[in-house]
N, C-alpha and C positions, 0 to 999 in steps of 0.2 A: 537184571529184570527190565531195568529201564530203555538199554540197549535193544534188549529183544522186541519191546515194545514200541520202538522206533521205530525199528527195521521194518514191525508189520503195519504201522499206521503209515510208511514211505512207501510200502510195497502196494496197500490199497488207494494212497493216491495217483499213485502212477500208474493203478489199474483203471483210476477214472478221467484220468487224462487221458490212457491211450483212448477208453470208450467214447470222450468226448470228442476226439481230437477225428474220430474214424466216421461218429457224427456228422459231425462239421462236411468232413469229408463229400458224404453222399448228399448234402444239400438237402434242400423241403423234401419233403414226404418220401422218406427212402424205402418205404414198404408197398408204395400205391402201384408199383408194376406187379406187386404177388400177388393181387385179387385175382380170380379166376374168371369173374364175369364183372363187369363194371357197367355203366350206359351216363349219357351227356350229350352235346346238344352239337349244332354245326351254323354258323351263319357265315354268308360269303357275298361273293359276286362272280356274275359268270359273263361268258364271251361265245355267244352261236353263232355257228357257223355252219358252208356246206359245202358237199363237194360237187358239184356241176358236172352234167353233160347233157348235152353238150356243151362245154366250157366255153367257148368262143360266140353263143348264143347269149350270154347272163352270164352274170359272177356277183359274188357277195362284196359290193362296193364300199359297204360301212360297217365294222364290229360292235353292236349298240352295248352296252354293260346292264346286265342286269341283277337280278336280286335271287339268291339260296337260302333255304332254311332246310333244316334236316335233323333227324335225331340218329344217336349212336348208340348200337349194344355193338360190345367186344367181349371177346371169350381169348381168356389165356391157352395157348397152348407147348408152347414153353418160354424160355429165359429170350429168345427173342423173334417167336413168334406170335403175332395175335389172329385172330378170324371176327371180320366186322362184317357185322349187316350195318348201312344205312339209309332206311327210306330217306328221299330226298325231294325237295320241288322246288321246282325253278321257276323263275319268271324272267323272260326274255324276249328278243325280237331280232330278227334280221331283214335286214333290205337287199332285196334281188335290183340290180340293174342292165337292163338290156339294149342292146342296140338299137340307135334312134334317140338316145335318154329319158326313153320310158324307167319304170322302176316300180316296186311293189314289196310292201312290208307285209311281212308273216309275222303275228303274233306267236307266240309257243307257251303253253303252260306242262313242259313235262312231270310227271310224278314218277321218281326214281327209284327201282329196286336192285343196290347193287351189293356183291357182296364179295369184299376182297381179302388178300392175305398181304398183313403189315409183315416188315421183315425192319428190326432195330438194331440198330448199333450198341455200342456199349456207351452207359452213360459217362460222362463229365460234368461232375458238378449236378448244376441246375438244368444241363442240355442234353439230348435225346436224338439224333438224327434219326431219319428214317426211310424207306420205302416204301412202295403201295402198291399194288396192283388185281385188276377182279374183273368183272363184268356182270353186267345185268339186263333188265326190260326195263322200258318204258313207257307210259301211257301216257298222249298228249291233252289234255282235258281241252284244250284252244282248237280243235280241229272240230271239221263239221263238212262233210262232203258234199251232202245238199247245196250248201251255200254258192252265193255269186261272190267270191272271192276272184281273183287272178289265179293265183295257188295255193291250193290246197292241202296238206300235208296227212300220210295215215296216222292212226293213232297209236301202234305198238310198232316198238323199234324193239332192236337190241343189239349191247354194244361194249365195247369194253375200252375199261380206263387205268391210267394207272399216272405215279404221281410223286412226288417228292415232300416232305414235309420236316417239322424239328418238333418234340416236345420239349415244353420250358415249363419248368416245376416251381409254382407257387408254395406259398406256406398254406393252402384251402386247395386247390385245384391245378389241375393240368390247361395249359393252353399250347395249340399243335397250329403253326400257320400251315396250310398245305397246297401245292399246288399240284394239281391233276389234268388229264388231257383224254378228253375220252372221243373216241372213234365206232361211228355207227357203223352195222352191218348191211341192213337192207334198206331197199329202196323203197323211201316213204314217199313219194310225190306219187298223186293220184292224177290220173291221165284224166287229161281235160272229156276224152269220149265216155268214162267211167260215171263222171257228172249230170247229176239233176237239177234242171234251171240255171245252168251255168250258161252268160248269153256271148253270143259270137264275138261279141268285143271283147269279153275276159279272157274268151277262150284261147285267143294267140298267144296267150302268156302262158299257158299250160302245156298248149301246142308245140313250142319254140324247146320245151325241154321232155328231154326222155328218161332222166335218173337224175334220185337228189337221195345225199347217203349226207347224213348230221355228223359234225365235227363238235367240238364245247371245250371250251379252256376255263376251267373254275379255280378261285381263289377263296378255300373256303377257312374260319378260325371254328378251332374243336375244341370247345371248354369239357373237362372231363373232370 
């Protein structure tokens, strides 16, 4: 009797060692990639940029860093697929320099609607790789045509990004550093002759260029 009752209190510990041991194993929150829809926050910094033409007229002389904030919803769709919306807005700035060493800063305030397909790896432990990539619009709130700027920029782009990142599992939360590269489509530079009260002096800096297509290097952290 005693025997037998060994055997079963040996065979239930070593059923909670395996449990434990397999625990341990998957690290913080082994369950938090089975939610089906989840949502959490993004802060970063970013790097604007453009693409010139004509290029040998002007080029983007300084990468200024600016400021992201943004929020996330994610939708599971399976064991290593996500689909994320994240509105996002940037605060940034670039310096055009042109021949002569004239030069002219564009403020940019874009507000972001992009929406990508995550593609993960298998976890280890506490870590997560991952991929990214999606596209979206964007609307610049810093733009104003009217205005007596040098250049002026439109206010809807749209463009697509894509990006690398890791998540690392807390004991409360996920945190994902990520880095993304997103590449505009159309040309936002609004022709100096399109312009109201724009006066002859500005207007050689608008004149000097015939197409400007947005570039953005962002470094954004994803608490989840």
């Amino acid at each position: 009797m005693i025997g037998r009752n060994l055997k079963k209190y040996l065979l239930l510990a070593l059923l909670v060692l395996e449990f434990g041991t397999v625990t341990q194993a998957e690290g913080n929150l082994p369950y938090v990639d089975q939610k089906i829809i989840h949502f959490g926050f993004l802060l970063g910094v970013n790097a604007m940029d453009f693409n010139v033409t004509p290029h040998d007229s002007a080029r983007v002389s300084t990468l200024k860093p600016g400021f992201t904030v943004g929020i996330i919803s994610d939708l599971r769709l399976n064991r290593y697929l996500n689909l994320r919306f994240t509105p996002t807005l940037y605060f940034g700035e670039r310096k055009l320099s042109y021949l002569g060493n004239d030069s002219v800063e564009i403020s940019s305030i874009p507000i972001c609607f992009p929406i990508y397909l995550k593609y993960s790896a298998e976890r280890k432990g506490n870590y997560r790789p991952y991929v990214i990539c999606g596209a979206g619009v964007s609307f610049d709130l810093a733009t104003s045509a009217n205005s007596d700027n040098p250049v002026t920029l439109k206010p809807l782009d749209v463009y697509t990004e894509f990006g690398v990142g890791c998540d690392i599992y807390f004991s409360f939360f996920k945190l994902a550093p990520e880095l993304k590269y997103s590449i505009g489509f159309g040309n936002i530079l609004v022709p100096g002759k399109d312009r109201v009260g724009l006066s002859p002096t500005n207007q050689r800096f608008s004149n000097a260029l015939s197409r400007l297509t947005s570039k953005m290097i962002t470094l954004s952290f994803n608490f989840e």
